[in-house]
N, C-alpha and C positions, 0 to 999 in steps of 0.2 A: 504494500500500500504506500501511494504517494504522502511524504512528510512534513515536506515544506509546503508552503502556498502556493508558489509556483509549480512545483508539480501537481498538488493538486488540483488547481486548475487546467493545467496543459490535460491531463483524464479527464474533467469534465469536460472540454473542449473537443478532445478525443472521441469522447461518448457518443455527441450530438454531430460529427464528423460524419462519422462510419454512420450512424441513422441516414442519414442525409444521403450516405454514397448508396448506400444499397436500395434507395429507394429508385436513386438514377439509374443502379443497373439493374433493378427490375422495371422500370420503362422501356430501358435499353431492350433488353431480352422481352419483353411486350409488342415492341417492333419489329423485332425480326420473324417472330411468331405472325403478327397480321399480315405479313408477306406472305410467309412460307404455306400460310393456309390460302392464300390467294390463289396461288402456284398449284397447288393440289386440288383447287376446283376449276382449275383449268381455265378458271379467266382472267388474259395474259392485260387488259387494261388496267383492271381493277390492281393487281401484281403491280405493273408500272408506277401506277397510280401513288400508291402506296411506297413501292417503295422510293418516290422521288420526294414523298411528303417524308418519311422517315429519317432521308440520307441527313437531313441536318442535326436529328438529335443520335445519330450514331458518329456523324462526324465531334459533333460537342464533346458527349463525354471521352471520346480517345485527343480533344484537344485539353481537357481539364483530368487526363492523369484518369480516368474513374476505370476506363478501358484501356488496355495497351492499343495501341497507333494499329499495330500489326492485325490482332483480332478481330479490329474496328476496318480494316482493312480485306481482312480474308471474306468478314461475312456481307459487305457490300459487294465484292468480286463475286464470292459465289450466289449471291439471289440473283444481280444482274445475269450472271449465268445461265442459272437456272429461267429466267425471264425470258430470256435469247432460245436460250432451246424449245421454247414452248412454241407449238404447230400452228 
């Protein structure tokens, strides 16, 4: 347990942090879901659609550290992918 004042508030700060991150990356992962269900009923506007509206809160949090750059990266690649190859 934190001793001094200053540590114990950097923990309480810490606390409301992490609340905070995890609510961005269950948005995050929210987004990628409304795509990936789009893609699996097979209609490639609504897909688009979607995930053009998404691309800015998957770019966000890999520019605020919440998601690595790269992850934020693979899974715009592959939805667009997955988009591309739809008939």
């Amino acid at each position: 347990m934190a001793n001094s004042a200053q540590a114990r508030k950097r923990a309480r700060q810490a606390v409301k942090q992490r609340l905070h991150n995890m609510s961005q990356r269950s948005a995050y992962r929210t987004a990628v879901k409304k795509v990936r269900k789009a893609i699996e009923a097979g209609d490639k506007a609504a897909a688009q659609a979607l995930l053009n509206e998404n691309m800015g809160v998957i770019d966000g949090l890999a520019r605020k550290n919440i998601v690595h750059k790269n992850k934020a990266a693979r899974h715009k690649s592959r939805l667009s992918a997955a988009i591309k190859a739809m008939a």
